[in-house]
VONU-485729 format. One record per residue: x, y, z of N, C-alpha, C in turn; residue in one letter; residue number from 0. Coordinates in steps of 0.05 Angstrom, whole numbers. Atoms other than C-alpha are relative to their C-alpha. Layout:
N
X	Y	Z	X	Y	Z	X	Y	Z	a	NUM
...
//
This chain:
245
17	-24	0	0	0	0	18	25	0	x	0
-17	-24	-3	27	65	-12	-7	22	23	x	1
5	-8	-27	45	121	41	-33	5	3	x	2
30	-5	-16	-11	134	81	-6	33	-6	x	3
8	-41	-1	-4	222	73	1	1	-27	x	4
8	6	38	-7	203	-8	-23	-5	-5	x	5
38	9	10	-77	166	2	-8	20	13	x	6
25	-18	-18	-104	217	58	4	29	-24	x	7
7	-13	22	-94	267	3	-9	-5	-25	x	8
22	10	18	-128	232	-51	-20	-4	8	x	9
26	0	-9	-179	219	-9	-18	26	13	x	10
10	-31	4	-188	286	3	-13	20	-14	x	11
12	3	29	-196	303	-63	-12	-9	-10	x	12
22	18	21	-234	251	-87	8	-17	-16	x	13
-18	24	24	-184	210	-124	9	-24	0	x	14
-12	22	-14	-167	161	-76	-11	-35	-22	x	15
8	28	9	-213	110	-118	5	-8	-32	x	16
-7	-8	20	-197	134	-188	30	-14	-9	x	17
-26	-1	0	-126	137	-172	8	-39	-3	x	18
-1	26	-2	-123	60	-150	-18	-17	-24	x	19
16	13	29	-168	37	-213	15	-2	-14	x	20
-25	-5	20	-112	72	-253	19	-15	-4	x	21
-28	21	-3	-59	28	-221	-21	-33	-11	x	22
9	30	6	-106	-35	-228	2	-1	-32	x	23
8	-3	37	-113	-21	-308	29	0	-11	x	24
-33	0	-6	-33	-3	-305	7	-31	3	x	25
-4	28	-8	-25	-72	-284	-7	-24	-21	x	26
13	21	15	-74	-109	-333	14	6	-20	x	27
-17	-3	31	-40	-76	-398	29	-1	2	x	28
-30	-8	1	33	-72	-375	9	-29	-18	x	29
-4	13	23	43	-135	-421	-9	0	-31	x	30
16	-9	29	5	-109	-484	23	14	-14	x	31
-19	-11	10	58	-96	-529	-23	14	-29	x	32
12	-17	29	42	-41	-596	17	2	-17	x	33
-28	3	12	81	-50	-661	1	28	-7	x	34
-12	-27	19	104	23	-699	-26	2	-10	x	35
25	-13	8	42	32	-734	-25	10	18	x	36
19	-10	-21	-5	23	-679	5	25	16	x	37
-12	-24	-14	39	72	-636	-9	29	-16	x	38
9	-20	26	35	117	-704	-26	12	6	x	39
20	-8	9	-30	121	-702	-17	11	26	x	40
5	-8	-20	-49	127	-631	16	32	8	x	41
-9	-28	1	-3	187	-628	-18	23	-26	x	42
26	-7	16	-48	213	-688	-12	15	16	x	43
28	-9	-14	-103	205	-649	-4	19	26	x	44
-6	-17	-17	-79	238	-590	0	26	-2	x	45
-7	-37	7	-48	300	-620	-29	16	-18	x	46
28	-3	14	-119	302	-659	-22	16	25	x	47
30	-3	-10	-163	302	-603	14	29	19	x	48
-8	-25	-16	-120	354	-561	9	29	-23	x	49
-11	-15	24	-109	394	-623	29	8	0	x	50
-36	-4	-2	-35	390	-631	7	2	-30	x	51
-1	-4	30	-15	407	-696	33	-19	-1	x	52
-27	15	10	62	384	-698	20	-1	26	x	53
-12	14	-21	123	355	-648	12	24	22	x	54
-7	-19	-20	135	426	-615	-19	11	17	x	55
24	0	-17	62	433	-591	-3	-25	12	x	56
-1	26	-25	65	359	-566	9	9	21	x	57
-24	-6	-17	131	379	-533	-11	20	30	x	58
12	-25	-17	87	447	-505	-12	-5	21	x	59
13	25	-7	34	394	-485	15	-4	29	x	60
-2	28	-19	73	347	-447	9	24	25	x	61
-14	-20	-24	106	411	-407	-26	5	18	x	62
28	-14	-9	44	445	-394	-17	-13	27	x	63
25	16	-8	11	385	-373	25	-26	31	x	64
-19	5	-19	72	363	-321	9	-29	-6	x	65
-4	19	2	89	301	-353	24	-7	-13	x	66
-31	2	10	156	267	-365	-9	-10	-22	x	67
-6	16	29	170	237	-436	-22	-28	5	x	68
9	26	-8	157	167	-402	-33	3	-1	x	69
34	-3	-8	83	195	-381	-21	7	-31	x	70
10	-2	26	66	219	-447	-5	-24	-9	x	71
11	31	16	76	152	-478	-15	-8	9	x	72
19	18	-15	37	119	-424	-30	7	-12	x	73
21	-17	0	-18	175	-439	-8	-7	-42	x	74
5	10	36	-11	164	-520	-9	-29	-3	x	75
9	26	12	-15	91	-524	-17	-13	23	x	76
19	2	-10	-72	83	-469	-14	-13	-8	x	77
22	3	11	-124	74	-509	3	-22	-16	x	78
-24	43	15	-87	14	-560	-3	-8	13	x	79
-10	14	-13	-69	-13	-510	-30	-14	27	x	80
20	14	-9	-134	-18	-474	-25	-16	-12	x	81
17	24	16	-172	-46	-524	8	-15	-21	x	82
-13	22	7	-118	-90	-545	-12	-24	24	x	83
5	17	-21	-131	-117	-481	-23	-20	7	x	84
20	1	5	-209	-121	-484	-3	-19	-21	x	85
6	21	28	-203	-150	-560	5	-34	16	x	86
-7	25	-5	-160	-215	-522	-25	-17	21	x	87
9	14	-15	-199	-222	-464	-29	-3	6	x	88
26	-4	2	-272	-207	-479	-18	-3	-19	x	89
4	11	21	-284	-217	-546	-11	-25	1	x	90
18	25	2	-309	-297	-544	-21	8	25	x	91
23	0	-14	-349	-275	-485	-22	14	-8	x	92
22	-13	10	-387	-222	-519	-17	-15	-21	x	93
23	15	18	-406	-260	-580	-11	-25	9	x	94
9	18	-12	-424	-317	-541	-31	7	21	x	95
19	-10	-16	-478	-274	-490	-12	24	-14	x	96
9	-24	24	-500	-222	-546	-28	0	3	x	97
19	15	15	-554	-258	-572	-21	-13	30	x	98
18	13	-27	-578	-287	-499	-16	29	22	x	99
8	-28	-14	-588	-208	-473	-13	12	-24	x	100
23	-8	26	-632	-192	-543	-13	9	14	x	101
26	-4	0	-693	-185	-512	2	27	17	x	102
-7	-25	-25	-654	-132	-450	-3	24	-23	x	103
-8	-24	13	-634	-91	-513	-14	11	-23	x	104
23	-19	25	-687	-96	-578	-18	16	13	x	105
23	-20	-2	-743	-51	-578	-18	-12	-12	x	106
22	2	9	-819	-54	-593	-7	25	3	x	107
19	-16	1	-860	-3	-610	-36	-9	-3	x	108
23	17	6	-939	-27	-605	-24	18	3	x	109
23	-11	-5	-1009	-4	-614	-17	-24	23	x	110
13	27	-25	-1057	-38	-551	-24	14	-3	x	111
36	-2	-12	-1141	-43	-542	-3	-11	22	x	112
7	17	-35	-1150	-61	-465	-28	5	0	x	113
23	0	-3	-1224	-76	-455	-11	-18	27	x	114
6	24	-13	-1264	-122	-402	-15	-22	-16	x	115
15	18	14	-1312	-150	-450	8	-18	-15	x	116
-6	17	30	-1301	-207	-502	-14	9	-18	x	117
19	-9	17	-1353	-188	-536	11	28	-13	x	118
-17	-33	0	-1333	-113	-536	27	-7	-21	x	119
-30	-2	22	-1265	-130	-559	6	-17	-27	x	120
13	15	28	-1295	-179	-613	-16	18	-16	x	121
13	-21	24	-1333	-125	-648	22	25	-3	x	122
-10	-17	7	-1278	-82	-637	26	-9	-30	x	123
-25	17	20	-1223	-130	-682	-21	0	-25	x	124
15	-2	42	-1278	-136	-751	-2	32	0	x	125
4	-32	9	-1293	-59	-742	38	8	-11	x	126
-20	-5	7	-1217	-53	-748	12	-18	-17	x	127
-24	30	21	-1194	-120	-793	-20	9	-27	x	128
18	1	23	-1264	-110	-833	-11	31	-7	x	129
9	-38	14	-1287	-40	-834	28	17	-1	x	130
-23	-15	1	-1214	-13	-839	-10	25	23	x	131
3	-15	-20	-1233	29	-764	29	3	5	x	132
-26	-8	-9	-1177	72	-743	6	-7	33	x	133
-6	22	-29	-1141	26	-687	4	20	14	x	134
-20	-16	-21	-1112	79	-649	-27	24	14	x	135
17	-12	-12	-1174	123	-648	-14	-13	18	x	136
15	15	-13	-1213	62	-621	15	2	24	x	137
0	7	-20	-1164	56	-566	-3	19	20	x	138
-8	-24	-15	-1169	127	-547	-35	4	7	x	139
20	4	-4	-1244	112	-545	-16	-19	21	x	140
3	30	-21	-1250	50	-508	19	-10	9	x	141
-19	10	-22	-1186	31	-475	0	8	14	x	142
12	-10	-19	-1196	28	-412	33	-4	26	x	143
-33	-6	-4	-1107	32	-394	5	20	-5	x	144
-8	-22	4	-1061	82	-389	9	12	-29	x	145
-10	-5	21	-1050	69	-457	-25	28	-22	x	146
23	-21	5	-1119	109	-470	25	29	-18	x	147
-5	-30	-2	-1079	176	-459	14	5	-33	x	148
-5	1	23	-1038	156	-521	-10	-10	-20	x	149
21	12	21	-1089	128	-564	9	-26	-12	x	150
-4	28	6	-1062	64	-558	36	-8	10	x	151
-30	1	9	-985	73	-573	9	1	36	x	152
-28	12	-14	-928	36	-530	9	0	-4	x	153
-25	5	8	-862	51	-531	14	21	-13	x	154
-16	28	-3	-805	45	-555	1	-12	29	x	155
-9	21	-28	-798	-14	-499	14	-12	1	x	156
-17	23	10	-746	-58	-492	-16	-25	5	x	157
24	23	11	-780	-125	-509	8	-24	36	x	158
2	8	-26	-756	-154	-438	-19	15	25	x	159
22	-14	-16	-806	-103	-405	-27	-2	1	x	160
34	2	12	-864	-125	-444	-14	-28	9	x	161
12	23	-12	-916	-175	-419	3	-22	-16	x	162
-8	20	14	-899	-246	-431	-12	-10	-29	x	163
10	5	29	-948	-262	-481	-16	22	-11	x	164
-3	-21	19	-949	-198	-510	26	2	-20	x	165
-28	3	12	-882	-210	-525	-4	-16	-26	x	166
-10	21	20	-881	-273	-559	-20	-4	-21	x	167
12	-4	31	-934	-248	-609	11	20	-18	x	168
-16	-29	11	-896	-178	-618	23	-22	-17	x	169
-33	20	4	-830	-233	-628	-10	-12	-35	x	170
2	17	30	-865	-272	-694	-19	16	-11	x	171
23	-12	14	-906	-218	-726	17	19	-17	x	172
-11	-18	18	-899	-170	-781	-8	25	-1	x	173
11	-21	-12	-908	-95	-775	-22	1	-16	x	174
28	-15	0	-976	-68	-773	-16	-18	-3	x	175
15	26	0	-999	-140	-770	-29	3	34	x	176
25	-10	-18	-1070	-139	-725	-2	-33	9	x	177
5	29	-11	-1074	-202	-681	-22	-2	13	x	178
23	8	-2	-1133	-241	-664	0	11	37	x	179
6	-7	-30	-1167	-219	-582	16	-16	10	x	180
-26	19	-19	-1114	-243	-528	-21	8	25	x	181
10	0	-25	-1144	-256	-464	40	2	18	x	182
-30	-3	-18	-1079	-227	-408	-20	14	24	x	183
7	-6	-29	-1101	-228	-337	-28	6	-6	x	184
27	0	3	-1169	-204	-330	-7	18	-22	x	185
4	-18	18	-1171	-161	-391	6	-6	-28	x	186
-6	8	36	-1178	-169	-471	9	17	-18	x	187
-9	-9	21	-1128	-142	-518	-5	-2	-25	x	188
-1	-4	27	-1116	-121	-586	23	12	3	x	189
-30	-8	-2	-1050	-109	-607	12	-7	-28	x	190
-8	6	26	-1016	-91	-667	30	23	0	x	191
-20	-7	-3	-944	-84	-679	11	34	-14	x	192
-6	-31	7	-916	-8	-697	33	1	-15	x	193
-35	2	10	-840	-21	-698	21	-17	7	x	194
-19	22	-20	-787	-73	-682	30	18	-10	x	195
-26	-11	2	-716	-40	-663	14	-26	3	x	196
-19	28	4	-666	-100	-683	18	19	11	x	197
-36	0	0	-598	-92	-647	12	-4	-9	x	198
-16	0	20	-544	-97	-678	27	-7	11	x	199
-22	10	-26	-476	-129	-651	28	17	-16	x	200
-19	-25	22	-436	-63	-690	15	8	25	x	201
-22	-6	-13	-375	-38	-667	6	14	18	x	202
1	-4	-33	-397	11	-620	-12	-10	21	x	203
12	4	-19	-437	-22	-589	19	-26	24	x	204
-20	19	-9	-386	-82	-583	22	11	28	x	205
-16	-14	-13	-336	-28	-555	-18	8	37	x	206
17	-14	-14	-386	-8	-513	7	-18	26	x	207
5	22	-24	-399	-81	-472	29	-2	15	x	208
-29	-2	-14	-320	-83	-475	9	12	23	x	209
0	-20	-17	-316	-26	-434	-9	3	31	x	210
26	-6	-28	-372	-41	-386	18	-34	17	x	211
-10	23	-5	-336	-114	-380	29	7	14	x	212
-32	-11	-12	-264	-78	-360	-11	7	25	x	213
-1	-9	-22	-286	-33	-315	-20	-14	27	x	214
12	33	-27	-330	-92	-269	22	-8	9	x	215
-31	24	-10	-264	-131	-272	16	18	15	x	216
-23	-10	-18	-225	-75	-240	-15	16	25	x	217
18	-9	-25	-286	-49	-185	5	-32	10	x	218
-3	25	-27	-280	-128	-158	31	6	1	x	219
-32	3	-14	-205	-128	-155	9	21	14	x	220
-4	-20	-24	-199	-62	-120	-11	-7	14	x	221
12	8	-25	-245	-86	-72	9	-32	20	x	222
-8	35	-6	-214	-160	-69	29	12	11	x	223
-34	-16	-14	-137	-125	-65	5	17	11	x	224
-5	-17	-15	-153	-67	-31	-22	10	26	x	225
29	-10	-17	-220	-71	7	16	-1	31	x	226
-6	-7	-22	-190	-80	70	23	9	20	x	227
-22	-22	-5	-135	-39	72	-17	16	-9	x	228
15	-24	3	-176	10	47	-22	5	24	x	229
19	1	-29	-231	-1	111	10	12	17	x	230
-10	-9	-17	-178	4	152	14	24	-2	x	231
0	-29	6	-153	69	125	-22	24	8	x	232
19	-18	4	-213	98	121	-16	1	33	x	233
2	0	-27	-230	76	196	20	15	15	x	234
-24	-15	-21	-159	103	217	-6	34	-3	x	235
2	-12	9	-169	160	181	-28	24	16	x	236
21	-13	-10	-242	182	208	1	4	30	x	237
-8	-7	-31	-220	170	276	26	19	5	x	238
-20	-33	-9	-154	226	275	-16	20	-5	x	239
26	-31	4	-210	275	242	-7	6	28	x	240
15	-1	-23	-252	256	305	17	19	22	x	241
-21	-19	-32	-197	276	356	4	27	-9	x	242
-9	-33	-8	-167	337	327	-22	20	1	x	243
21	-15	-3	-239	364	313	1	5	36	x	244
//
């Protein structure tokens, strides 16, 4: 653990947990090697995003910004280097659980008729399949849900929020398809699909899980390698406040 008047001023600040993430991530990439091009290009991207035009504004940079040579690099090839890391070690896990969290991440969009009657909601399905009745006015007529207020319309939802067998007719239907009365709980639907948002397993989104997958891995290991040195810090710590107050 490092000194103790190093953390009581990060924890002061606010960095104390930051700071130690930093080192845990320090730790996971310090074998990630980058050939010449990658470096290339990450420096690029760097001098890009801080607007650096050429090697005497880096130079201005690295001053400015109190960092040795060594720290720069660290600070340039960061980003490579962390989702070099990500590509090795997360990659078969994502495409493997993608496809099993679908339902967390598509969307529906849906029109709904909530009624009590059968009957009722049987003359309401031919007025709308056979007299071409506008579905949405009907529901703003006779639905007797909150869906009223919007004249029917649900959504977007993610399709894990939606009632089970609402779902798995929304799941095999085609838009603007009008399905026969559903009896759900004590009340008779009508329900006709509006929009299906397909996910997509695209590159930001990929980046995305990567990301959310790192930083889990390094909230348990600070807490596994430092939880209780950190307790006891933070116990020693609240009790000298106590006294000199």
């Amino acid at each position: 653990m490092e000194d103790i008047n190093f953390l009581k001023k990060l924890s002061k600040y606010g960095l104390l947990k930051e700071y130690l993430k930093s080192k845990i991530l320090e730790d996971k990439i310090k074998n990630i090697k980058l050939n010449e091009e990658e470096i290339l290009t990450s420096k690029e991207s760097y001098m890009k995003f801080f607007s650096l035009n050429d090697e005497k504004s880096l130079e201005n940079h690295r001053i400015l910004n109190l960092m040795s040579k060594e720290n720069l690099f660290y600070k340039i090839t960061l980003y490579a280097k962390v989702q070099k890391y990500c590509e090795i070690h997360y990659s078969d896990y994502i495409n493997k659980n993608f496809y099993n969290q679908k339902e967390k991440i598509d969307k529906v969009k849906y029109s709904l008729i909530r009624v009590k009657e059968y009957g009722l909601i049987k003359e309401l399905y031919h007025r709308i399949k056979d007299d071409k009745d506008d579905f949405n006015l009907i529901a703003k007529n006779y639905s007797i849900g909150i869906e009223k207020q919007t004249s029917g319309l649900i959504g977007p939802l993610s399709l894990d929020k939606v009632h089970p067998t609402v779902k798995d007719k929304l799941k095999k239907c085609y838009l603007k398809f009008l399905h026969r009365p559903l009896k759900v709980n004590d009340d008779w639907i009508l329900i006709k699909l509006e929009e299906y948002f397909d996910s997509k397993l695209d590159q930001n989104y990929i980046q995305k899980l990567k990301s959310e997958l790192l930083d889990k891995d390094i909230e348990k290991e600070l807490f596994s390698f430092y939880g209780e040195k950190l307790k006891s810090f933070l116990v020693n710590t609240i009790t000298r406040d106590a006294k000199n107050d």
